[in-house]
DRENLUM-239645 format. One record per residue (C-alpha): residue in one letter; x, y, z; residue number from 0. Coordinates in Angstrom, 2 decimals. Example, Ala and Ser with C-alpha at 12.3 -4.5 7.8 and 13.67 -1.06 7.14 Angstrom:
BEGIN
resn  east  north  up  resi
A  12.30  -4.50  7.80  0
S  13.67  -1.06  7.14  1
***
This chain:
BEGIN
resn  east  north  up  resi
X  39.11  -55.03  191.95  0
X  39.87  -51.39  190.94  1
X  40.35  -49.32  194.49  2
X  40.01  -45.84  194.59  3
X  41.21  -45.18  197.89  4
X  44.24  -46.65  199.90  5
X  45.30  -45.06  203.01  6
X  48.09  -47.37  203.50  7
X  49.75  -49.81  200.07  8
X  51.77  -52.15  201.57  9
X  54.06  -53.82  198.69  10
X  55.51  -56.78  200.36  11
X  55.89  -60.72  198.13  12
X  56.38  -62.88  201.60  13
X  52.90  -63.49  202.99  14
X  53.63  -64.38  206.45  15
X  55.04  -60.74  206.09  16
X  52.65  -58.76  205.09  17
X  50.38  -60.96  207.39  18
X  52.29  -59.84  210.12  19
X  52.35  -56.55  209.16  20
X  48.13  -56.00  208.60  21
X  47.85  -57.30  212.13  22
X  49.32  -55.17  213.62  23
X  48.21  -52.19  211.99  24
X  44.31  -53.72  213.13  25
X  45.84  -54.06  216.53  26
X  46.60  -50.34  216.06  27
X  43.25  -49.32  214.42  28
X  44.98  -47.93  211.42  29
X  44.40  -50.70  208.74  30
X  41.21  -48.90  206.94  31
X  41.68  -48.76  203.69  32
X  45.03  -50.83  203.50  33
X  46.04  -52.58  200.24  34
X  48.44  -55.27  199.90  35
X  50.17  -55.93  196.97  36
X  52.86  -58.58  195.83  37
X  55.52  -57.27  193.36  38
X  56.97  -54.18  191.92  39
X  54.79  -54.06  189.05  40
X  51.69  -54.43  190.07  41
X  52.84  -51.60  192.79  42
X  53.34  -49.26  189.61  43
X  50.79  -50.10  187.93  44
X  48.39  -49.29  191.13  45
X  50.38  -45.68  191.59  46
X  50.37  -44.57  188.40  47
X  46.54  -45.70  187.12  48
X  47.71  -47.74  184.60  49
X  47.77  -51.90  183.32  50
X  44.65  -53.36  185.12  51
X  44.11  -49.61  187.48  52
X  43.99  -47.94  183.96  53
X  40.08  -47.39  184.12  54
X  40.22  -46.37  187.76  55
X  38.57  -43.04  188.93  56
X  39.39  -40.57  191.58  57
X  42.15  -42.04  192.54  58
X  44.04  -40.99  196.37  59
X  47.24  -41.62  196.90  60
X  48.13  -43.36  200.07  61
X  49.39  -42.10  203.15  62
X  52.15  -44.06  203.23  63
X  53.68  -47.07  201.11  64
X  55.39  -49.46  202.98  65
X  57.85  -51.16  200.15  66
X  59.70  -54.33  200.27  67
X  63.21  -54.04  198.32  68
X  63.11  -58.13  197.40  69
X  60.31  -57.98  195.15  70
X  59.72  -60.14  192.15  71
X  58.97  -58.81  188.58  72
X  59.87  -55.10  189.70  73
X  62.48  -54.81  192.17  74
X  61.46  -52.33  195.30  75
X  64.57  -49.71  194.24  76
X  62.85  -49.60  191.00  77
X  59.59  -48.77  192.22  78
X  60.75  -46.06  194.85  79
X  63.10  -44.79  191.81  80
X  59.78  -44.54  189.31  81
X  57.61  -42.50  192.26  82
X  59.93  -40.53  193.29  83
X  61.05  -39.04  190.13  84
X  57.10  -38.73  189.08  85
X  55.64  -35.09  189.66  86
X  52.57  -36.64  190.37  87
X  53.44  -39.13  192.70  88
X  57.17  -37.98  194.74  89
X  55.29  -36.88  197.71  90
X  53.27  -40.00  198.58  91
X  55.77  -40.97  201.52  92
X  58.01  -44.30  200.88  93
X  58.70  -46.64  203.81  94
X  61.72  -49.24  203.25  95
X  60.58  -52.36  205.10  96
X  63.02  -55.24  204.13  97
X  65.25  -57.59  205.42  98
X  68.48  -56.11  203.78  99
X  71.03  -54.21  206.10  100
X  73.11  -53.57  203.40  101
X  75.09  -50.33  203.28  102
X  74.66  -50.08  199.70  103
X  70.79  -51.03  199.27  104
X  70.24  -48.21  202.56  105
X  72.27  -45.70  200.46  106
X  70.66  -45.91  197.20  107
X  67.38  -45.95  198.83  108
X  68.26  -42.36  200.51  109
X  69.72  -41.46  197.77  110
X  66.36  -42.32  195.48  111
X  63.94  -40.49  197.88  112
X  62.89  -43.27  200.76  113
X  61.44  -41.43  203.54  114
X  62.44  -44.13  206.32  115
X  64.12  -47.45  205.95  116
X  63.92  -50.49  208.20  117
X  65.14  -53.30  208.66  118
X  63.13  -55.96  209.57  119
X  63.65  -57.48  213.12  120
X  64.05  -61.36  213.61  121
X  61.38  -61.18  216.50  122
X  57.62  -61.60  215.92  123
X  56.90  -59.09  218.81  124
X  59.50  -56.48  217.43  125
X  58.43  -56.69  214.13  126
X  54.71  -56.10  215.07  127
X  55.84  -53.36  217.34  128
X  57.88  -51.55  214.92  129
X  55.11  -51.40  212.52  130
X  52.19  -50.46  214.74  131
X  54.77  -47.13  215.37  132
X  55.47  -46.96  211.62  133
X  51.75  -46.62  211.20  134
X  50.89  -44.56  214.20  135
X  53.53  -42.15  212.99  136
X  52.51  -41.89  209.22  137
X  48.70  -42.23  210.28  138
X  47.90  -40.19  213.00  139
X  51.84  -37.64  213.93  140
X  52.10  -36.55  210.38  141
X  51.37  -33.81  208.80  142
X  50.87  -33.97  204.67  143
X  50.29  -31.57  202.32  144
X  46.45  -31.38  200.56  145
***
C-alpha cells in the first residue's frame, strides 16, 4: 500500500510494542493516520519516496516519528542519522522510544538530531501513559512550521 499521508510513523520491530503503543494513541484520539513500520529500511524508504514508496504522490511528512533504536536491517541511529542530515526531511520531529538507557546510545542520538528520547518503562500502564503524552504533546501542544 503506497500512503500519502502519515500523521504519526511509528518504526518499532517488537509487535507487542508497537501494539501497545497504537492503543494508546486510540485511547488518546490521536492515531488517524498512524503508520507502523518494522525496520530501518523500510522507515527510509517510506521518508524519502523511494524502494516500494518510489511511485508515491504528494507525499506529507509526519508529525512525529516515533523510532525504535533495535531495529533489524537498518539500525534506528542510522535512520535518525539519514533524516536528519536530509534538507528535505531534518525537521520532521524524531522521537527515541527504546529500551536502551545507555549513556552512549542517548548521546549519539542528541548528538544526531533526536528531538526526545525515552526509555521505555517496564510497566504496561506507564508505558501506555507515557505515550498517550508523547502524542498529545507532538499532536495537539506543538507548534510546526508549514
Amino acid at each position: 500500500m503506497i500512503h500519502e499521508e502519515c500523521e504519526i510513523l511509528i518504526v518499532e520491530d517488537n509487535p507487542e510494542d508497537a501494539e501497545l503503543m497504537l492503543r494508546s494513541l486510540k485511547k488518546m484520539h490521536l492515531a488517524n493516520q498512524v503508520i507502523h513500520l518494522e525496520d530501518g529500511a523500510e522507515a527510509l524508504d517510506f521518508i524519502l519516496n523511494q524502494g516500494a514508496y518510489a511511485q508515491r504522490k504528494n507525499f506529507i511528512a509526519p508529525r512525529v516519528m516515533l523510532l525504535d533504536l533495535k531495529l533489524p536491517k537498518v539500525h534506528g541511529l542510522e535512520v535518525l542519522k539519514v533524516i536528519k542530515s536530509n534538507p528535505d526531511t531534518k525537521n520532521i520531529p524524531v522521537v527515541i522510544v527504546t529500551s536502551s538507557r545507555e549513556d552512549p546510545d542517548i548521546k549519539k542520538a542528541y548528538e544526531l538530531g533526536a528531538n526526545s528520547y525515552i526509555v521505555k518503562p517496564i510497566d504496561f500502564k506507564d508505558f501506555m501513559d507515557t505515550l498517550s503524552h508523547i502524542g498529545f504533546y507532538w499532536m495537539v501542544v506543538n507548534e510546526r512550521p508549514n
